[in-house]
C-alpha positions as a printed Julia matrix, in Angstrom:
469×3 Matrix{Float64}:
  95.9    97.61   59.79
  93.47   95.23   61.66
  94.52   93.78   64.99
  93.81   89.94   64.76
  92.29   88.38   68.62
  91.27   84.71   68.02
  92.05   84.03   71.83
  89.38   82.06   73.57
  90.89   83.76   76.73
  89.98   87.68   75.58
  86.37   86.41   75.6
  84.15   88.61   77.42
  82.23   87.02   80.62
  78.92   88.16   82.84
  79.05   88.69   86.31
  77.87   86.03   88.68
  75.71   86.62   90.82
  74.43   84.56   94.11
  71.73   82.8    92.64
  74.21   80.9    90.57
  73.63   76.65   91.44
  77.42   76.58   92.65
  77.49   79.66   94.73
  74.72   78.23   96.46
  75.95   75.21   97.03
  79.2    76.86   98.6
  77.97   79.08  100.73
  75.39   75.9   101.97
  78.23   73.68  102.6
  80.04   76.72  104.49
  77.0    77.16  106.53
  77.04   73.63  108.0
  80.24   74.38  108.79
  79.13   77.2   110.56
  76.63   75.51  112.44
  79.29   73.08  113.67
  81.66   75.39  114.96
  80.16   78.34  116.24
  76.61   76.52  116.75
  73.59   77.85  116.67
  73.95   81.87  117.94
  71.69   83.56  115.25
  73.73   86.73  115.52
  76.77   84.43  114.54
  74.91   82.7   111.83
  73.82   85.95  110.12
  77.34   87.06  110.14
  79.3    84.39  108.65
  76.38   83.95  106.28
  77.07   87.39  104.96
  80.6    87.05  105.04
  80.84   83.63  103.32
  78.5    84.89  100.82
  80.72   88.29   99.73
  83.71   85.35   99.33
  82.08   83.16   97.33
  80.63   86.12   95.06
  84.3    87.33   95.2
  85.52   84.34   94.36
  83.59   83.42   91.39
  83.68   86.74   89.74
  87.58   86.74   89.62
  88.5    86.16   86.27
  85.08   87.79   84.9
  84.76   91.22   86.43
  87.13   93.85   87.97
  85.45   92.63   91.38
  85.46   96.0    93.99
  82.3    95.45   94.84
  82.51   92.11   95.91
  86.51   93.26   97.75
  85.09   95.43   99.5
  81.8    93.16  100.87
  84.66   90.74  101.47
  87.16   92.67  103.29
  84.31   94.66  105.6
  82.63   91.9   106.08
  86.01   89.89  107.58
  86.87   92.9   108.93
  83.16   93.6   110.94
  81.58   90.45  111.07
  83.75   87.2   110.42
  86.58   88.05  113.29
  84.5    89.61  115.79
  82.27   86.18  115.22
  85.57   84.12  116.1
  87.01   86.59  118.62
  83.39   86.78  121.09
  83.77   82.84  120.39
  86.57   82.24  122.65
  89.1    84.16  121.02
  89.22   87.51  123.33
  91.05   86.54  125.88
  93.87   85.47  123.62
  93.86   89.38  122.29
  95.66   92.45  124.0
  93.3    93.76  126.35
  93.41   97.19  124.1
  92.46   95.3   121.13
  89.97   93.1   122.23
  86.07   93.23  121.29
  84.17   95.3   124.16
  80.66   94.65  125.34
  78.3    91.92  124.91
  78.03   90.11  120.94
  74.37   91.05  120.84
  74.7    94.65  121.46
  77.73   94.81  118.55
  76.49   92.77  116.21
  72.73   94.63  116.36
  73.88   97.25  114.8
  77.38   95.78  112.95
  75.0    93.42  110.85
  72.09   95.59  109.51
  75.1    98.22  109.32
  77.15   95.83  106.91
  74.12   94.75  104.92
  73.26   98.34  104.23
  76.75   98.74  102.84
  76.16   95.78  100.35
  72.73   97.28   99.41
  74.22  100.65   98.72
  77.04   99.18   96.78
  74.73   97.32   94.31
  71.68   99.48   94.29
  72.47  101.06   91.3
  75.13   98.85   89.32
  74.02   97.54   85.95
  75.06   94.62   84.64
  77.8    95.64   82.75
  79.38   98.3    84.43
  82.6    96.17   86.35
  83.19   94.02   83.15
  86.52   95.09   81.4
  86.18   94.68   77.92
  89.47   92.63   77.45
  89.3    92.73   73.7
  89.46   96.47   73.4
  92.51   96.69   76.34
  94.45   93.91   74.34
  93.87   95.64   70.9
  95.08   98.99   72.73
  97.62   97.31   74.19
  99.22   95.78   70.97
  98.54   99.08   69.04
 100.5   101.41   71.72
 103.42   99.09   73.0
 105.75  102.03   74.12
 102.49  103.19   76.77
 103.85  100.29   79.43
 106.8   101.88   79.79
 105.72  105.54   79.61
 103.11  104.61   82.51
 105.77  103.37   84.55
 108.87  105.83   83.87
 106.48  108.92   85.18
 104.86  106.4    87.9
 108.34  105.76   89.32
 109.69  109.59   88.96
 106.78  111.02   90.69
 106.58  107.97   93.41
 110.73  109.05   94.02
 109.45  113.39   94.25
 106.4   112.03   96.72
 108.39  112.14  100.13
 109.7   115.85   99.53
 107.06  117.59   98.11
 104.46  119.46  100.98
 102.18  116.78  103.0
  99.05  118.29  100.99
 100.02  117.61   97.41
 101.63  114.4    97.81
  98.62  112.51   97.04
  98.68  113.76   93.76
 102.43  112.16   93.34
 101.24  109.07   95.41
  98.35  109.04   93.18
 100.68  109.26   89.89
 103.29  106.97   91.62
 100.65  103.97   90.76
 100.76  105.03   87.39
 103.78  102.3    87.02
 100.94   99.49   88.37
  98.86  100.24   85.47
 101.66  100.69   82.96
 102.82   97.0    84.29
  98.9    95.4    83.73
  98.58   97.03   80.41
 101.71   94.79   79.59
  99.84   91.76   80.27
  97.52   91.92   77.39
 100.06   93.11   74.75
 100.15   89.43   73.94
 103.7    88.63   74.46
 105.42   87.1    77.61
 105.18   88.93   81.11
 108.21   91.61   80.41
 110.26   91.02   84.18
 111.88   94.19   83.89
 108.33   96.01   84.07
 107.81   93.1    87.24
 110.91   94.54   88.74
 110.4    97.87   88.38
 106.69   97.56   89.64
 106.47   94.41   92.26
 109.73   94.06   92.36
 110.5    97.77   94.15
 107.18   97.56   95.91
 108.16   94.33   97.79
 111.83   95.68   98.65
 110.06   99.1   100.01
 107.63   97.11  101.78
 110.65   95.1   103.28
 112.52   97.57  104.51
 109.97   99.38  105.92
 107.98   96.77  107.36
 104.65   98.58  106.06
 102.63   95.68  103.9
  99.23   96.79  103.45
  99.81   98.36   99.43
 101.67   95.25   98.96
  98.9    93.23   99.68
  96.48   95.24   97.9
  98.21   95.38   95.19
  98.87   91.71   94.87
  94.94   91.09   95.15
  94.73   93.81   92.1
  97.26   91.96   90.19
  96.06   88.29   90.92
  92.47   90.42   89.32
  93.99   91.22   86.09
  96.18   87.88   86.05
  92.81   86.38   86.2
  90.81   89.03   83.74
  93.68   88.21   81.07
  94.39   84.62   81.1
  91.14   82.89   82.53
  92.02   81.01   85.01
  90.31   78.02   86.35
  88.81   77.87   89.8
  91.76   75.55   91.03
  94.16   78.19   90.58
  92.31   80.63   92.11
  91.81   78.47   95.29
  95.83   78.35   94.76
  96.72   81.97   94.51
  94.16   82.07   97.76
  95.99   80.19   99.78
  99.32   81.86   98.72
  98.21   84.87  100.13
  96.74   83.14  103.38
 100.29   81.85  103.79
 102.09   85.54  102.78
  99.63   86.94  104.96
 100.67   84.73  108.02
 104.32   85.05  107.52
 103.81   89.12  107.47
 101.69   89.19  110.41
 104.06   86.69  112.17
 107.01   88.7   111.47
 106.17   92.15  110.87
 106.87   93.44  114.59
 110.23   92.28  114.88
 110.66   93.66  111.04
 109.87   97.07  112.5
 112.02   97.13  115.83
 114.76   96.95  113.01
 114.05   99.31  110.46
 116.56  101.75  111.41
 118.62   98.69  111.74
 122.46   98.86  109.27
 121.88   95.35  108.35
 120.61   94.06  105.01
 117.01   93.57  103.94
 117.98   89.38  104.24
 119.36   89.96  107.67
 116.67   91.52  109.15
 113.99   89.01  107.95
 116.2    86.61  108.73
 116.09   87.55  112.29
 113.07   88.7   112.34
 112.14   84.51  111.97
 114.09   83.55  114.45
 112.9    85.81  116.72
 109.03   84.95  115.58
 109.8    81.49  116.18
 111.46   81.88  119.64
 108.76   84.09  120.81
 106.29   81.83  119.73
 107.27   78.46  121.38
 105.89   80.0   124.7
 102.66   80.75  122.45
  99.68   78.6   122.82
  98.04   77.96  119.64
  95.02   80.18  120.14
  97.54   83.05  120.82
  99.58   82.49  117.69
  95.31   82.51  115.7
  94.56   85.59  117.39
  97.98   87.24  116.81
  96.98   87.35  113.45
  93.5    87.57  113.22
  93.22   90.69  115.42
  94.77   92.41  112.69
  92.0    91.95  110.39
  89.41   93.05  113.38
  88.57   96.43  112.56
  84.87   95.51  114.53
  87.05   96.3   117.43
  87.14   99.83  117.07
  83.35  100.29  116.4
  82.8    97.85  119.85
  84.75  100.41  121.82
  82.74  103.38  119.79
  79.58  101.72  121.2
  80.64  100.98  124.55
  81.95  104.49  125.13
  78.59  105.73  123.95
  76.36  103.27  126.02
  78.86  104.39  129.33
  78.24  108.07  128.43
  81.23  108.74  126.5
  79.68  111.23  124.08
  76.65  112.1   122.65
  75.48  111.7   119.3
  76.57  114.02  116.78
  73.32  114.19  114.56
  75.28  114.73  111.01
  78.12  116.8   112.35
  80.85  113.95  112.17
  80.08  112.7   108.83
  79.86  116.64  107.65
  83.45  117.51  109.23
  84.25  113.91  106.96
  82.83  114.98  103.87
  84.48  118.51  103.83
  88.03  117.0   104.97
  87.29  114.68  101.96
  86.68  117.04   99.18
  87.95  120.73  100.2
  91.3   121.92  101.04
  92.28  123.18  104.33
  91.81  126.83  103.78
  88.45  126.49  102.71
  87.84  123.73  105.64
  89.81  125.31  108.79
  88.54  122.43  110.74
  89.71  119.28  108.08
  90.66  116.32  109.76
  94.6   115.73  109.75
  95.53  112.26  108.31
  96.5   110.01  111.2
  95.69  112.79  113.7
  94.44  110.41  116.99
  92.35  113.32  118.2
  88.94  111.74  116.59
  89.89  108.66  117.48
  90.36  109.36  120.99
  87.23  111.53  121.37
  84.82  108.72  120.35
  86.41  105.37  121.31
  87.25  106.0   124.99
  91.12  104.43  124.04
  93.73  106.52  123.73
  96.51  106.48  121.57
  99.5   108.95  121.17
 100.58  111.3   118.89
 102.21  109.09  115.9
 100.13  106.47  116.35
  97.03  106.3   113.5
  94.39  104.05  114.13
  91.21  104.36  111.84
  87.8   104.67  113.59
  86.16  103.53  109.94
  82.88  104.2   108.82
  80.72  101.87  110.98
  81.88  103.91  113.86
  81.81  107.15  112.33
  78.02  106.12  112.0
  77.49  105.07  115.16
  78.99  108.4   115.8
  76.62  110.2   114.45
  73.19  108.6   114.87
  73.4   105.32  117.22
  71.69  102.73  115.32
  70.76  104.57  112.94
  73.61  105.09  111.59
  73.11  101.84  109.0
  72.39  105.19  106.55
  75.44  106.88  106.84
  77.22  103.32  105.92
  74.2   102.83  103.58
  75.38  106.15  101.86
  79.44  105.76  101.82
  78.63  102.48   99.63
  76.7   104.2    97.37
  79.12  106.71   97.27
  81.65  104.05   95.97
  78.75  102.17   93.58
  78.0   106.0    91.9
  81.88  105.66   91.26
  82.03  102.4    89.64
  79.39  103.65   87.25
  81.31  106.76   86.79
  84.05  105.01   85.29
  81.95  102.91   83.32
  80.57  106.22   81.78
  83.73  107.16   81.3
  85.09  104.05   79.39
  82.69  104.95   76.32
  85.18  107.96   75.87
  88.36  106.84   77.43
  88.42  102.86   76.56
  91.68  102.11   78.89
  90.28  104.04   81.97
  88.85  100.55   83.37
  92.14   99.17   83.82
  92.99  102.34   86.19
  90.14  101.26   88.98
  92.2    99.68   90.7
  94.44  102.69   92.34
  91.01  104.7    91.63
  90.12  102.38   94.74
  92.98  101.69   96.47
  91.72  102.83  100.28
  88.21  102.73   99.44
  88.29   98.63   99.95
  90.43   98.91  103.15
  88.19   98.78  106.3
  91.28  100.24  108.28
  91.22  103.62  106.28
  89.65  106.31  108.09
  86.6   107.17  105.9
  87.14  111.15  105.09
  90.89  109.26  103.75
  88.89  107.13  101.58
  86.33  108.96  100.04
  89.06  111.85   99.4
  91.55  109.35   97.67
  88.34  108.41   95.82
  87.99  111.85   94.43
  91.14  113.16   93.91
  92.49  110.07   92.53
  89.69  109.68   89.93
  90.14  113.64   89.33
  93.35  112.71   88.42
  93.33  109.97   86.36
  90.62  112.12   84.39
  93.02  114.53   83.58
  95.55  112.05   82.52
  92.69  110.95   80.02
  92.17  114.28   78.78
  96.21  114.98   78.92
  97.01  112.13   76.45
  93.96  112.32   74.46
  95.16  112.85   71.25
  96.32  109.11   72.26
  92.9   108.2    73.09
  91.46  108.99   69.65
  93.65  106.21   68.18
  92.93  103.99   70.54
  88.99  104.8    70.24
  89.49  103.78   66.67
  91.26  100.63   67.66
  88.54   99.94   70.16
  85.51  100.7    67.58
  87.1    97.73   65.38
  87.01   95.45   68.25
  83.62   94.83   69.96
């Protein structure tokens, strides 16, 4: 039986890219307001150039591409180049003294620039034009041709994200992995042209927002929402006015968390409800910050999207004689924590193991405490300035991924819609790198084999897909 899809909305779109007439007159407008601001540093220029650019890209393509390339230039570039730009502008001295940006803005942003624009060059170099576009048509007609699949995705997404916690610490990325299994199962939903189903929301968003409540740990919750707000956009077109609206919602969720999330923690062990706790949590936000001044309450929250301050102190601690350059052997011990297992790799990085960290920032931070160097340091690490190639190479890395699952798609026509957890830490800047690429890895290792696993699946939905182009 043929699957009927007159919606306009399941058209497929191109990417666009920056030499589209209303990205350039965004990022023009955003560059007088540069100018007026932060006046006329060239340093500062160059970096809010390349970060307004990666936004507007981003911002466009929602709606018309499964955008990681343009997250990821987005979130590195706020991340390297945007806040450091407002924090050597006045902002510093608002900042912790452990947090703030070290050394002088011409020495960081030297090497942070050319360092960010190599990342953009290897994450394009070899993209073709078609290979983030989600065929929409062929995910709907797969969608309405396997309407039990939601559910299944979910059911084994929320057993194995319960078994995570108490299996061994180095097979619970595989559960984790599966555990967003129920994310997927919840977009696939979306195109099955009926209503969003709210018990798949509360099972999915709904659990993820209570966990992320009573733990006061917000960064998959975020993610997740951008993910979401991506397919929201892929499935029902949105117009630009609603994107600008779902961006400020998460400006404003991303306030509130960052306003509220200490006192959240100081009461997780708390025997109080979830409602309690936030509710205190306000009160005590709001009483601590009437003695605020308003660039305190700016920086509170922008210092958590500085991860340029890590690769400052990585610099610094170089340029004092911290450490010498480790000519390859960093990013090696990185690759091999990334892809081989501990008995094979004796000297594998632990996840949130401060050791690194320590060794090549000059700050130190305790046992328990995780903080990421990231991959602009772990270049710096390795070759000083020159280590543009090693950040050069970890986007490529990603970009030969991308393509990967557009190969893939020709065989597997719903593997697309799994990119999403495919990349979930590659497009946070505060992952440590070996985390990162290895999430990359195993998690695409394993969504292949839950291709091959259900293939007999697959074959009826490649013959729903061939009747849909």
């Amino acid at each position: 039986m043929g699957i009927a899809l007159n919606n306009k909305n399941l058209q497929s779109t191109k990417e666009i890219n920056i030499f589209n007439k209303y990205v350039v007159t965004y990022i023009l407008i955003g560059q007088i307001f540069s100018f007026i601001v932060f006046g006329f540093n060239v340093y500062f220029q160059i970096a809010f150039f390349i970060t307004l650019s990666q936004c507007t890209l981003l911002f466009f393509n929602i709606g018309k591409i499964i955008p990681i390339r343009y997250l990821i230039g987005t979130m590195y570039s706020i991340n390297y180049l945007l806040v450091p730009v407002i924090m050597y502008s006045g902002l510093n001295e608002n900042v912790s003294e452990d947090y703030r940006m070290v050394g002088l803005p011409d020495v960081y942003f030297s090497y942070a620039i050319p360092a960010m624009l190599m990342l953009i060059l290897g994450l394009h170099l070899f993209k073709s034009k078609d290979d983030s576009i989600l065929n929409v048509k062929k995910i709907t007609a797969i969608a309405i041709s396997s309407p039990k699949l939601p559910i299944y995705l979910i059911i084994i997404g929320l057993i194995c994200g319960f078994i995570s916690p108490f299996v061994p610490s180095e097979i619970s990325l595989i559960f984790d992995s599966i555990g967003y299994f129920k994310y997927v199962g919840f977009f696939l939903s979306l195109f099955n042209g009926k209503p969003i189903n709210y018990l798949y929301l509360a099972l999915t968003y709904g659990l993820l927002l209570i966990i992320s409540l009573t733990s006061s740990l917000f960064n998959d919750l975020l993610n997740l929402l951008f993910f979401l707000g991506f397919i929201l956009a892929l499935r029902y077109k949105v117009s630009n006015r609603t994107k600008i609206l779902g961006i400020l919602a998460v400006i404003v969720l991303v306030v509130l968390i960052q306003t509220i999330k200490f006192q959240l923690r100081e009461k997780v062990s708390s025997n109080i409800s979830v409602l309690t706790k936030i509710n205190e949590a306000i009160s005590e936000s709001s009483e601590q910050s009437e003695t605020k001044t308003t660039k305190d309450k700016i920086a509170d929250v922008l210092v958590r999207l500085d991860q340029g301050w890590v690769t400052s102190k990585s610099i610094e601690y170089f340029n004092t004689g911290g450490y010498e350059l480790q000519n390859g052997k960093h990013a090696i011990i990185i690759l091999k924590s990334s892809i081989l297992p501990r008995i094979l790799a004796p000297d594998k990085l632990k996840i949130g193991d401060p050791q690194e960290f320590n060794k090549y920032s000059g700050h130190y931070v305790n046992d328990g405490t995780s903080i990421a160097l990231g991959i602009f340091a772990d270049g710096y690490i390795d070759f000083g300035q020159a280590g543009i190639l090693e950040v050069f190479v970890f986007g490529l890395i990603i970009s030969l991924f991308i393509k990967i699952y557009h190969k893939m798609d020709s065989k597997y026509p719903l593997i697309k819609i799994f990119i999403p957890i495919g990349f979930f830490y590659a497009v946070r800047p505060d992952t440590d790198t070996q985390s990162a690429l290895g999430a990359l890895f195993k998690i695409t290792f394993i969504i292949w084999l839950a291709m091959i696993y259900i293939s007999n699946n697959y074959k009826r939905f490649a013959a729903v897909a061939k009747r849909v182009k």
